[in-house]
TISELO-70661 format. One record per atom (N, C-alpha, C): x, y, z; atom name; residue in one letter. Coordinates in nm, 4 decimals. Last residue first. Layout:
N
{c1:X | c2:Y | c3:Z | at:CA | aa:A} .
...
This chain:
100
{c1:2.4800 | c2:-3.1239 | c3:-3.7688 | at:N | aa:X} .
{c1:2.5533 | c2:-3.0228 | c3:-3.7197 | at:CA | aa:X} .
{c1:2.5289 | c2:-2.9096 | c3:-3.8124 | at:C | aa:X} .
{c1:2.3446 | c2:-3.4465 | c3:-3.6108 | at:N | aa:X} .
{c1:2.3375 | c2:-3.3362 | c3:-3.7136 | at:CA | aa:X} .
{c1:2.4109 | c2:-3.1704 | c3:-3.6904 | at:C | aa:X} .
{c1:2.4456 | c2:-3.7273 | c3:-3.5067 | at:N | aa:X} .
{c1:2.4351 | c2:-3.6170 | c3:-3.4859 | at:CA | aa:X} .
{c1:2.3887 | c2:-3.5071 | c3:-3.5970 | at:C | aa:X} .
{c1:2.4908 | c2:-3.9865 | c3:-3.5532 | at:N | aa:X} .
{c1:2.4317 | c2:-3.9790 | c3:-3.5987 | at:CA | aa:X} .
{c1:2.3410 | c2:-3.8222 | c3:-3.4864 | at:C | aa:X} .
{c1:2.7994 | c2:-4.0589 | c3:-3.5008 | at:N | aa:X} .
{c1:2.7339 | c2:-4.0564 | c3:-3.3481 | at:CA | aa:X} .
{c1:2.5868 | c2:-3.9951 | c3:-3.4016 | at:C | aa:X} .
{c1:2.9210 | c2:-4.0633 | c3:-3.6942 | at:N | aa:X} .
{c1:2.9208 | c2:-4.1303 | c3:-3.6951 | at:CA | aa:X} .
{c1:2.8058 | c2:-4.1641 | c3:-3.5338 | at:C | aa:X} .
{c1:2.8874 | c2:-3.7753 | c3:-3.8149 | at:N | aa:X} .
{c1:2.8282 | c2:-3.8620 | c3:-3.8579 | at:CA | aa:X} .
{c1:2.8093 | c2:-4.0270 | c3:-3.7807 | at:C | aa:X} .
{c1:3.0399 | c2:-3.6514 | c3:-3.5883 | at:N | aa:X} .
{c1:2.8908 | c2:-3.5929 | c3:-3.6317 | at:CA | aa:X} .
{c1:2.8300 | c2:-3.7014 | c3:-3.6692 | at:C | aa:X} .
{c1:3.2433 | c2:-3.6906 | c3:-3.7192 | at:N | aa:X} .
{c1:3.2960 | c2:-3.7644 | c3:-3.6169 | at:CA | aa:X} .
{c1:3.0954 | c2:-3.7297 | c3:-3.5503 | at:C | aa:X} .
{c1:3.2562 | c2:-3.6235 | c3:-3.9938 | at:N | aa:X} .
{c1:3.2917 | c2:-3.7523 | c3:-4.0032 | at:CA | aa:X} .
{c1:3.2466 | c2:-3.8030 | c3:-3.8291 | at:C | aa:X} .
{c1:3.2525 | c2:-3.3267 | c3:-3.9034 | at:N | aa:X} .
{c1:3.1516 | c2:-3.3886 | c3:-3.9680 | at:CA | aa:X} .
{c1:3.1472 | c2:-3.5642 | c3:-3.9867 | at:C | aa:X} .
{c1:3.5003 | c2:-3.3498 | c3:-3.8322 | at:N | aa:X} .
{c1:3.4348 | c2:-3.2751 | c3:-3.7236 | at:CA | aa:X} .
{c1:3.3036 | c2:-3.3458 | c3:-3.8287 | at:C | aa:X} .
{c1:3.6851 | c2:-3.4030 | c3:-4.0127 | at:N | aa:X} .
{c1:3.6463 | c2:-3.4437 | c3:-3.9381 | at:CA | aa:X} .
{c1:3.5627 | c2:-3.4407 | c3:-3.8435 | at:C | aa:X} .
{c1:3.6334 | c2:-3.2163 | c3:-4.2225 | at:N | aa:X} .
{c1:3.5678 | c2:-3.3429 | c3:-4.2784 | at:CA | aa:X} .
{c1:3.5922 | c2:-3.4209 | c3:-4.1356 | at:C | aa:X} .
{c1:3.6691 | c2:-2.9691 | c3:-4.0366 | at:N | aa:X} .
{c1:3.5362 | c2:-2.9763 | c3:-4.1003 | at:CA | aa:X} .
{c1:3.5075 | c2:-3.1232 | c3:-4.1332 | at:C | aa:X} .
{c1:3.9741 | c2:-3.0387 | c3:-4.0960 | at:N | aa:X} .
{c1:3.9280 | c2:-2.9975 | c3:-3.9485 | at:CA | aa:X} .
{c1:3.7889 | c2:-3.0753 | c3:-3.9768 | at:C | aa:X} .
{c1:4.0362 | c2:-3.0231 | c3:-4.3659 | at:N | aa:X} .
{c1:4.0715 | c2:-3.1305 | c3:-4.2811 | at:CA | aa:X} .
{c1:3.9814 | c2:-3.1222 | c3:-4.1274 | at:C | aa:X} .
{c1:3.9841 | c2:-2.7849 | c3:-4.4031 | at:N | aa:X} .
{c1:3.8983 | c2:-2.8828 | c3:-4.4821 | at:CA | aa:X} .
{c1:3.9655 | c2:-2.9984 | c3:-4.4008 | at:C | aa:X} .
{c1:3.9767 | c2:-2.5078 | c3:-4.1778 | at:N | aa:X} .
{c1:4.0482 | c2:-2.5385 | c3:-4.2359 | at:CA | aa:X} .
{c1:3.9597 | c2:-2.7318 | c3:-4.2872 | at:C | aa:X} .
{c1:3.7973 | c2:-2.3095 | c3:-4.0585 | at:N | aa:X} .
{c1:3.7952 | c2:-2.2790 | c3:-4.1556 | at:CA | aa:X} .
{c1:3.9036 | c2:-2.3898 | c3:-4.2679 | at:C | aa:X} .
{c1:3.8075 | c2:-2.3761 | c3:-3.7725 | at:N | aa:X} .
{c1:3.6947 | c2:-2.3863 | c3:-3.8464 | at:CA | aa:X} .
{c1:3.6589 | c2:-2.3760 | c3:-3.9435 | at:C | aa:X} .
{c1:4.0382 | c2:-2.3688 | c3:-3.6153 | at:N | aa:X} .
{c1:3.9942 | c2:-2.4867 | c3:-3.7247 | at:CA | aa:X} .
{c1:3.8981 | c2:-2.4611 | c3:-3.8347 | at:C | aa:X} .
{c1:4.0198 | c2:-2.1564 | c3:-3.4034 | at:N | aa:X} .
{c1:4.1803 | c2:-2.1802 | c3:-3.4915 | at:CA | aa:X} .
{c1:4.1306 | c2:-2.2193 | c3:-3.6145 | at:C | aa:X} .
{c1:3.7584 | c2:-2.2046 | c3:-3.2716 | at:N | aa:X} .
{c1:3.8389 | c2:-2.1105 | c3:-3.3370 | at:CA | aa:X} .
{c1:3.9549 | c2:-2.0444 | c3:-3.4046 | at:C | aa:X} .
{c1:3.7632 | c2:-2.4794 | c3:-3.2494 | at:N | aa:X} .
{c1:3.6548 | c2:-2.4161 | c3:-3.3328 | at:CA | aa:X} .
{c1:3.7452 | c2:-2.2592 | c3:-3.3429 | at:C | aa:X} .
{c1:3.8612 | c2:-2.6534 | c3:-3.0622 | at:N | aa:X} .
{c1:4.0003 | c2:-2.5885 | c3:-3.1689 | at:CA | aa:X} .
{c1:3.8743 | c2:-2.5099 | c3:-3.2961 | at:C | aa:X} .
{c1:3.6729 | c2:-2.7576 | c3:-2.8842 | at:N | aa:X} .
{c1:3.7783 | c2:-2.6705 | c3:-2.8451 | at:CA | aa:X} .
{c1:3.8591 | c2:-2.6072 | c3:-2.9360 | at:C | aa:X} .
{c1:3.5444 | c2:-2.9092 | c3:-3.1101 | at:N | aa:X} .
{c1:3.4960 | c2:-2.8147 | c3:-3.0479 | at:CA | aa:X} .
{c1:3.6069 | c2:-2.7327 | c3:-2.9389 | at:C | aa:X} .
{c1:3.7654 | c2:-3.1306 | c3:-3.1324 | at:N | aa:X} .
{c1:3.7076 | c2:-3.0567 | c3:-3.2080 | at:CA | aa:X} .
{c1:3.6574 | c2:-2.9055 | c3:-3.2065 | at:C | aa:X} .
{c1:3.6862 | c2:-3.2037 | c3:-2.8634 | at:N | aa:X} .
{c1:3.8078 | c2:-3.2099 | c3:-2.9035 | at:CA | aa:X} .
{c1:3.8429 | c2:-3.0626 | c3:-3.0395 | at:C | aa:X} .
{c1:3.4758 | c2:-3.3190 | c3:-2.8752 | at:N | aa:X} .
{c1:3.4758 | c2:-3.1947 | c3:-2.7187 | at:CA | aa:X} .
{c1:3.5901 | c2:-3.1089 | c3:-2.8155 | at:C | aa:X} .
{c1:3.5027 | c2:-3.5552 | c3:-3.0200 | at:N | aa:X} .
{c1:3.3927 | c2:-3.3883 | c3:-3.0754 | at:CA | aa:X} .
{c1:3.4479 | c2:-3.2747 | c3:-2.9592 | at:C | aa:X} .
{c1:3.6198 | c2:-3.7245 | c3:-2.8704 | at:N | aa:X} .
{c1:3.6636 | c2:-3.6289 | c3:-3.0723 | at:CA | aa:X} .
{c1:3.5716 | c2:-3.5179 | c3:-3.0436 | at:C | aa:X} .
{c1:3.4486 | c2:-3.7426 | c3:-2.6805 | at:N | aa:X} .
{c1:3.5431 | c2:-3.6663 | c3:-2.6344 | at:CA | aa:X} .
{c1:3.6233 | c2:-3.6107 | c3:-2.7975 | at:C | aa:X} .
{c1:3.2046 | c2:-3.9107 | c3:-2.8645 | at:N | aa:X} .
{c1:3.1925 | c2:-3.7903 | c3:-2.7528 | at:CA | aa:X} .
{c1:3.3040 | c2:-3.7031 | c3:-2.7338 | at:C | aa:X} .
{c1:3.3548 | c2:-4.0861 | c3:-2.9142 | at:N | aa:X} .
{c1:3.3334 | c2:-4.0439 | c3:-3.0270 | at:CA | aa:X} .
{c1:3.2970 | c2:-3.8923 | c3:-2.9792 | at:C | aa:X} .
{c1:3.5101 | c2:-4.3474 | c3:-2.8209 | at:N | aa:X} .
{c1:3.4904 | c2:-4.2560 | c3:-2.7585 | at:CA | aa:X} .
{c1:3.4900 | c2:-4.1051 | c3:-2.8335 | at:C | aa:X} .
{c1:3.6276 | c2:-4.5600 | c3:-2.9719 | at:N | aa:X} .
{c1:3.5239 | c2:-4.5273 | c3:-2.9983 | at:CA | aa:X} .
{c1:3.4664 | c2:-4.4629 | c3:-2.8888 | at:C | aa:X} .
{c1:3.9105 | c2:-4.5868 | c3:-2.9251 | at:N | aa:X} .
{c1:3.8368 | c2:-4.6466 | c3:-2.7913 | at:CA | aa:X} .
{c1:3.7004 | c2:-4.6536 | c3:-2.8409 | at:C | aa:X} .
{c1:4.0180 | c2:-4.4615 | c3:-3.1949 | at:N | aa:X} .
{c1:3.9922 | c2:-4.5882 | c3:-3.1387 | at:CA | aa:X} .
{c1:3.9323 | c2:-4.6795 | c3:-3.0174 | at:C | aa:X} .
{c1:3.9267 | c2:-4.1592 | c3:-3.0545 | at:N | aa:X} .
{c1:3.8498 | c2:-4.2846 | c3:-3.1901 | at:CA | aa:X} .
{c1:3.8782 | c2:-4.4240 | c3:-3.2022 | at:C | aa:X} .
{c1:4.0970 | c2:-4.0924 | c3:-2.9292 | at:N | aa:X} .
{c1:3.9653 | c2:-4.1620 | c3:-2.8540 | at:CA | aa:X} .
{c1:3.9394 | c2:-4.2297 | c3:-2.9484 | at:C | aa:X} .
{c1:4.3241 | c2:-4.1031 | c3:-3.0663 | at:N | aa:X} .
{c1:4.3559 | c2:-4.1939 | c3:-2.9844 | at:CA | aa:X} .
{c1:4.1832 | c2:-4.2450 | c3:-2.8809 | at:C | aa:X} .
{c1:4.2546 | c2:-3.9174 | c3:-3.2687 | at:N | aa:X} .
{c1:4.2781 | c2:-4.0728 | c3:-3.2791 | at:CA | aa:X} .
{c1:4.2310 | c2:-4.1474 | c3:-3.1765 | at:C | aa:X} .
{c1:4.2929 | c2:-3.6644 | c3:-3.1226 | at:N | aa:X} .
{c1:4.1568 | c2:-3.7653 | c3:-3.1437 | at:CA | aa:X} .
{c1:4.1235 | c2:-3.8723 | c3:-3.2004 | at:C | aa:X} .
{c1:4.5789 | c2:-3.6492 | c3:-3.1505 | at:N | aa:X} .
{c1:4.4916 | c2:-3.6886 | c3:-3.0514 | at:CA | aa:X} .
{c1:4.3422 | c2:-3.7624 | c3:-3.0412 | at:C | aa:X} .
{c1:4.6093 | c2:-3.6381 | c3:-3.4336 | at:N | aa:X} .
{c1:4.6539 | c2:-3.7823 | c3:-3.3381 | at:CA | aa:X} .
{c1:4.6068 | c2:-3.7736 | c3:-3.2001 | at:C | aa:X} .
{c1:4.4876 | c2:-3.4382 | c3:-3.5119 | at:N | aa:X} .
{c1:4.3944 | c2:-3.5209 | c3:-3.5139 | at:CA | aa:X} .
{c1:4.4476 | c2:-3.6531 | c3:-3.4566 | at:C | aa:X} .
{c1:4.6262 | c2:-3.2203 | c3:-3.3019 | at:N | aa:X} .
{c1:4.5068 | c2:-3.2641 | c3:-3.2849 | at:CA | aa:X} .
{c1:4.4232 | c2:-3.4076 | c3:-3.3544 | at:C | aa:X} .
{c1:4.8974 | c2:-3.2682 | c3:-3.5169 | at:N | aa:X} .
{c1:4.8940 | c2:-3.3172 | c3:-3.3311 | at:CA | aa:X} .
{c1:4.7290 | c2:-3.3249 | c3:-3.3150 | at:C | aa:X} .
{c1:4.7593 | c2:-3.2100 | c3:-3.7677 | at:N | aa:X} .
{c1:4.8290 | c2:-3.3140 | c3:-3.7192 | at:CA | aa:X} .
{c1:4.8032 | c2:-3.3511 | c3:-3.5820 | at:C | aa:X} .
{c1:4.7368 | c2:-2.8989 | c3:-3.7162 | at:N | aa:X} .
{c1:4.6063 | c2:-3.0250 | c3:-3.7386 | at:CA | aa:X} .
{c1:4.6391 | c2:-3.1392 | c3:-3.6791 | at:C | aa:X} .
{c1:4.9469 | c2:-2.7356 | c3:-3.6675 | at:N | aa:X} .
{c1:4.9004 | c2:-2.7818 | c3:-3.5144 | at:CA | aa:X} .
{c1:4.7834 | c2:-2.9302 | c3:-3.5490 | at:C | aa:X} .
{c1:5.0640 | c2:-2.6866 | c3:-3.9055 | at:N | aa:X} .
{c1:5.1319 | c2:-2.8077 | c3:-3.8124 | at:CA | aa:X} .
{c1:5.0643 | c2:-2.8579 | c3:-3.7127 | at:C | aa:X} .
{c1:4.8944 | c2:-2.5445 | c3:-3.9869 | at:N | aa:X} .
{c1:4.8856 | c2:-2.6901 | c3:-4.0707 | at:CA | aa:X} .
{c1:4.9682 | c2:-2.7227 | c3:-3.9619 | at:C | aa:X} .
{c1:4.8629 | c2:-2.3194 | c3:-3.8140 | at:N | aa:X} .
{c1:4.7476 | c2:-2.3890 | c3:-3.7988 | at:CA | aa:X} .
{c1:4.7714 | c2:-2.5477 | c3:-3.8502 | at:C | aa:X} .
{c1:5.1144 | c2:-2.2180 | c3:-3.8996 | at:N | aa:X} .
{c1:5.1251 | c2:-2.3020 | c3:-3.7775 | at:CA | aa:X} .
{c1:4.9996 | c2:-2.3790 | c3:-3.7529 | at:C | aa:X} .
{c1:5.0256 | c2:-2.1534 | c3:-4.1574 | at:N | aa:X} .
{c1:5.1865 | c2:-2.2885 | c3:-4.1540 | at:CA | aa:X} .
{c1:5.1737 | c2:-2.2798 | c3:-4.0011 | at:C | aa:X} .
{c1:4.8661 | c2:-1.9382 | c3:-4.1111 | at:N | aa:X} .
{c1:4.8589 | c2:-2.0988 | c3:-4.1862 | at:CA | aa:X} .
{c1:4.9512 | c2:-2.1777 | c3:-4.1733 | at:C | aa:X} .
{c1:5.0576 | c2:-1.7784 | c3:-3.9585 | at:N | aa:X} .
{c1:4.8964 | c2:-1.8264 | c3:-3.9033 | at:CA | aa:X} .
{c1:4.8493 | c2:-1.9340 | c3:-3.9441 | at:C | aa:X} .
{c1:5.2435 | c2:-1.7264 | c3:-4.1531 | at:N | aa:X} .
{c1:5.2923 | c2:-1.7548 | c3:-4.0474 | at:CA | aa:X} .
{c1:5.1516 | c2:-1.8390 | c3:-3.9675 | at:C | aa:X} .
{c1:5.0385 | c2:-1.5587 | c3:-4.3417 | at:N | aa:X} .
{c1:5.1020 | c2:-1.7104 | c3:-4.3943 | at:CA | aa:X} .
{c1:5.1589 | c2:-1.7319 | c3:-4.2732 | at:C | aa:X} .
{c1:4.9759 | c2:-1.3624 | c3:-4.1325 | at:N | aa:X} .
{c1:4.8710 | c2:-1.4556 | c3:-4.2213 | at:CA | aa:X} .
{c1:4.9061 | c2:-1.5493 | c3:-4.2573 | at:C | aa:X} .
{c1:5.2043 | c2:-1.2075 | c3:-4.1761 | at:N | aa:X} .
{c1:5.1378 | c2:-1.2458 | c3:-4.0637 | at:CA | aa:X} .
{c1:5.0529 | c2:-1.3749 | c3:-4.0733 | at:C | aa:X} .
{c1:5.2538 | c2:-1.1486 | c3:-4.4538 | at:N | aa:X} .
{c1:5.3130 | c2:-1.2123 | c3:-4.3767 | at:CA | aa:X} .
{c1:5.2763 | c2:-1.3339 | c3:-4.2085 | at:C | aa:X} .
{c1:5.0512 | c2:-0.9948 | c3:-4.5263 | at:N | aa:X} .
{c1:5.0469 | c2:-1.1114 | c3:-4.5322 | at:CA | aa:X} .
{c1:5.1119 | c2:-1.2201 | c3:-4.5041 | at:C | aa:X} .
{c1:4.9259 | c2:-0.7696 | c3:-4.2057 | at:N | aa:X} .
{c1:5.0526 | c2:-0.8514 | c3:-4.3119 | at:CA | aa:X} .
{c1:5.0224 | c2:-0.9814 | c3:-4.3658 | at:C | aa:X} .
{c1:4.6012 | c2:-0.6265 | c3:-4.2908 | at:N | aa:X} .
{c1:4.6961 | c2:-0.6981 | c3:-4.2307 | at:CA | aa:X} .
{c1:4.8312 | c2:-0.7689 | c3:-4.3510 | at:C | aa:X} .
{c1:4.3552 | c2:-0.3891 | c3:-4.2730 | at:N | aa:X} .
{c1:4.4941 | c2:-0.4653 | c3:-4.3206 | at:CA | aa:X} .
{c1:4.6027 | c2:-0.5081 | c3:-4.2391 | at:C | aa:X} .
{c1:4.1381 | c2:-0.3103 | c3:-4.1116 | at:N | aa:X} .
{c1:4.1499 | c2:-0.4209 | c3:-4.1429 | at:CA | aa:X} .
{c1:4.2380 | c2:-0.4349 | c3:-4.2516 | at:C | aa:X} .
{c1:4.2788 | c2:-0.0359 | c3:-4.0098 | at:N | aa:X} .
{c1:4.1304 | c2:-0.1097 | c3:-4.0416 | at:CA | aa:X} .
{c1:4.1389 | c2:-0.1996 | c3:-4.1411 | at:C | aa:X} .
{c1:4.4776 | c2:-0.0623 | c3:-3.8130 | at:N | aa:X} .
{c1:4.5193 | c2:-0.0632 | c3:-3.9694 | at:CA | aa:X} .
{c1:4.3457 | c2:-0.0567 | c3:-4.0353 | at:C | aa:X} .
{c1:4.3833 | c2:-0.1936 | c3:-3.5446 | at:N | aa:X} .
{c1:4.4809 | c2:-0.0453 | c3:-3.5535 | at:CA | aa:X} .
{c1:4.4993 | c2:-0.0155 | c3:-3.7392 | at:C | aa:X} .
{c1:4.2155 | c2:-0.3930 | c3:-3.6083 | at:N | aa:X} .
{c1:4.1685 | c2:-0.2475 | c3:-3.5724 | at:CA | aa:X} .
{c1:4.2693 | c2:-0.1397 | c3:-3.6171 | at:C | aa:X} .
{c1:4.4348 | c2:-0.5691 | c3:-3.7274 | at:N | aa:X} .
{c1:4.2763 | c2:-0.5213 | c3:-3.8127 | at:CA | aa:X} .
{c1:4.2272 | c2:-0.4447 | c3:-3.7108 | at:C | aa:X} .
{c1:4.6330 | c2:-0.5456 | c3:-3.4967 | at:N | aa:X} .
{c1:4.6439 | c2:-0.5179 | c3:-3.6259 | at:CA | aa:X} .
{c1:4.5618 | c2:-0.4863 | c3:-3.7140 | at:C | aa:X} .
{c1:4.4473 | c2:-0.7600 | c3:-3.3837 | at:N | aa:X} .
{c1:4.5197 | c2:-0.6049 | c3:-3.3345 | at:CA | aa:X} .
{c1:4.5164 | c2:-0.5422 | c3:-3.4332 | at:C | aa:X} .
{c1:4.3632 | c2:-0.9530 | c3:-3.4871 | at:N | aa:X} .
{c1:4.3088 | c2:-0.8716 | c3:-3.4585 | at:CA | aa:X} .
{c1:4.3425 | c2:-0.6991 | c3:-3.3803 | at:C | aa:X} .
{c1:4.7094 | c2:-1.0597 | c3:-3.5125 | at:N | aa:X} .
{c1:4.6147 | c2:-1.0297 | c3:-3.6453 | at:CA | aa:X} .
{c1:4.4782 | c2:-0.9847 | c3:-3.5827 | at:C | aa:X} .
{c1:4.7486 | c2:-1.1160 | c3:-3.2194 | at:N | aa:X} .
{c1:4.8254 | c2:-1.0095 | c3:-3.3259 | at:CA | aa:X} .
{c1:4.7531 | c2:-0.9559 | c3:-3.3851 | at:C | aa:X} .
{c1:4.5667 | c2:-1.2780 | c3:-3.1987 | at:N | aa:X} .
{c1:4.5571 | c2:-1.1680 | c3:-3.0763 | at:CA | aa:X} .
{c1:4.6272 | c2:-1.0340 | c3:-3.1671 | at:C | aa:X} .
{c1:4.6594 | c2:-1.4952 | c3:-3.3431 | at:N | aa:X} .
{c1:4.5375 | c2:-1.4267 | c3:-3.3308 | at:CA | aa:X} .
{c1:4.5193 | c2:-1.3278 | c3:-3.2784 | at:C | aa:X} .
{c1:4.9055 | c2:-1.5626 | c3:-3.1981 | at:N | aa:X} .
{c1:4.9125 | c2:-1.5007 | c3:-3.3093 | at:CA | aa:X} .
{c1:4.7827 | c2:-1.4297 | c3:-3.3780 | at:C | aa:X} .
{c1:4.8244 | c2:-1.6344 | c3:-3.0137 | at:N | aa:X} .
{c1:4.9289 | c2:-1.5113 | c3:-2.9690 | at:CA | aa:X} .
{c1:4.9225 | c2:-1.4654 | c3:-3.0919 | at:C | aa:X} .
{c1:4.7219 | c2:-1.8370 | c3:-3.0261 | at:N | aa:X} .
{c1:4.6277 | c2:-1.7557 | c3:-2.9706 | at:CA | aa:X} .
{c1:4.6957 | c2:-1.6269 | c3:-3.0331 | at:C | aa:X} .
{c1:4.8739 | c2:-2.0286 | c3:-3.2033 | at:N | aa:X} .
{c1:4.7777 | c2:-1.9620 | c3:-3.2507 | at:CA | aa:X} .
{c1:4.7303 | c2:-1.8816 | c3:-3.1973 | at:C | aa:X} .
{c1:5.0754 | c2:-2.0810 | c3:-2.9102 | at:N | aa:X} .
{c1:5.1240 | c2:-1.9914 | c3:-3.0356 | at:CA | aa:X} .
{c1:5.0249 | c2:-1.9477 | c3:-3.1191 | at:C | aa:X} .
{c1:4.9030 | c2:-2.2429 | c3:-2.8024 | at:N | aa:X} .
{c1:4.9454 | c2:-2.0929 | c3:-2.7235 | at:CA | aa:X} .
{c1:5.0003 | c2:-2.0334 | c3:-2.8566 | at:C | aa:X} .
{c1:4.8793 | c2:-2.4565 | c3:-2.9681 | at:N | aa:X} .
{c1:4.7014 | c2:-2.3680 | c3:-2.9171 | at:CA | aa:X} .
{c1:4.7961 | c2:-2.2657 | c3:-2.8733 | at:C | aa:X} .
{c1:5.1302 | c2:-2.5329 | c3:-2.9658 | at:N | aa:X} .
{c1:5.0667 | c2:-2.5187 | c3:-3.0869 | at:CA | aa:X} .
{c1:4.9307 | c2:-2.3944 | c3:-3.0364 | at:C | aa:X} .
{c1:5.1541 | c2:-2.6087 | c3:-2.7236 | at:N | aa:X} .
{c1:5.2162 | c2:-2.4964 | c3:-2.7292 | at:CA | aa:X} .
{c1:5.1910 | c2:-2.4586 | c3:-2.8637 | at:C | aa:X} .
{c1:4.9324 | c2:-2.7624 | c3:-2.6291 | at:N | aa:X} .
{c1:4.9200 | c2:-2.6760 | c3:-2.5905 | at:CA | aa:X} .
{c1:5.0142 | c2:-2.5372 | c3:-2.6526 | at:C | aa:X} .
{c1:5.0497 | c2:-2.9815 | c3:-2.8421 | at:N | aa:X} .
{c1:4.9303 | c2:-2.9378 | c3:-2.8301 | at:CA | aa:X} .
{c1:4.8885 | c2:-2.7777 | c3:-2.8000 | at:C | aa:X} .
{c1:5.2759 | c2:-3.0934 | c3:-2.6983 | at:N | aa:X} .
{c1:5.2772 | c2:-3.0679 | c3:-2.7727 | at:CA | aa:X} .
{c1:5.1419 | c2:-2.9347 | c3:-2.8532 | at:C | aa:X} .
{c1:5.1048 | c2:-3.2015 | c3:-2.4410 | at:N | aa:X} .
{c1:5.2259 | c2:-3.1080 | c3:-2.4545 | at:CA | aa:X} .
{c1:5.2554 | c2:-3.0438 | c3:-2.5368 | at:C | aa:X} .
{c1:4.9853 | c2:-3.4339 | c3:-2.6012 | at:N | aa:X} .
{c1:4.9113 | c2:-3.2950 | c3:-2.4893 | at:CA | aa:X} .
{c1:4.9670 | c2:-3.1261 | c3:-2.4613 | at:C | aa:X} .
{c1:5.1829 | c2:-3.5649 | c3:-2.6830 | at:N | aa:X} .
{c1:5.0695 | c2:-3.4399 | c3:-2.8080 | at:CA | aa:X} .
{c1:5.0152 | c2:-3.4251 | c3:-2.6957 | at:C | aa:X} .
{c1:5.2707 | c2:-3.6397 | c3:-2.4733 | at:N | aa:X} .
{c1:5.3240 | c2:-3.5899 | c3:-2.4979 | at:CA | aa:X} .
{c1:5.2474 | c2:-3.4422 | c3:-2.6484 | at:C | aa:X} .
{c1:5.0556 | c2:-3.7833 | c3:-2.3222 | at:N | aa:X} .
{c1:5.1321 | c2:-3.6619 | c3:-2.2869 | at:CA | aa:X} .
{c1:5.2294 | c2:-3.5556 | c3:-2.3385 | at:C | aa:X} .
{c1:5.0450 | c2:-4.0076 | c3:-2.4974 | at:N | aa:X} .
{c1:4.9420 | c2:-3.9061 | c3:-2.5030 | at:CA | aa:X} .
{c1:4.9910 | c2:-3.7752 | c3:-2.4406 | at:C | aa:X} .
């Protein structure tokens, strides 16, 4: 687990840095940005899914369904837009007969 913890964090530090960019950039440009920038933002968001959803594996099997969601809910602003994220975040909703 320490290690996708590890792993994890430097995925979440690289999206920030790169978020931080791409809102820079949409002020200083009014709102154009590289698409460069943008595809760099998607190919790290797809690598970072992975490590998150082996993390929240690892509660889901305890059926510690509570901490998937905390889980979830921490990567709401990287994720929220990506269909893997959503069917889990709704899968993990469903199963703790939550409504979201």
């Amino acid at each position: 687990y320490r290690k996708l913890e590890e792993l994890s964090k430097q995925h979440v530090d690289s999206l920030r840095k790169l978020t931080q960019k791409i809102a820079t950039m949409q002020q200083a440009q009014d709102g154009d940005i590289s698409g460069d920038d943008l595809s760099l933002f998607d190919s790290s968001l797809d690598r970072y899914i992975p490590v998150l959803m082996a993390q929240a594996k690892i509660y889901w099997d305890n059926k510690n369904y509570a901490q998937v969601e905390r889980m979830f809910l921490q990567a709401i602003d990287f994720c929220s837009n990506h269909d893997t994220w959503r069917l889990n975040v709704a899968h993990t909703c469903f199963i703790q007969d939550k409504p979201h």
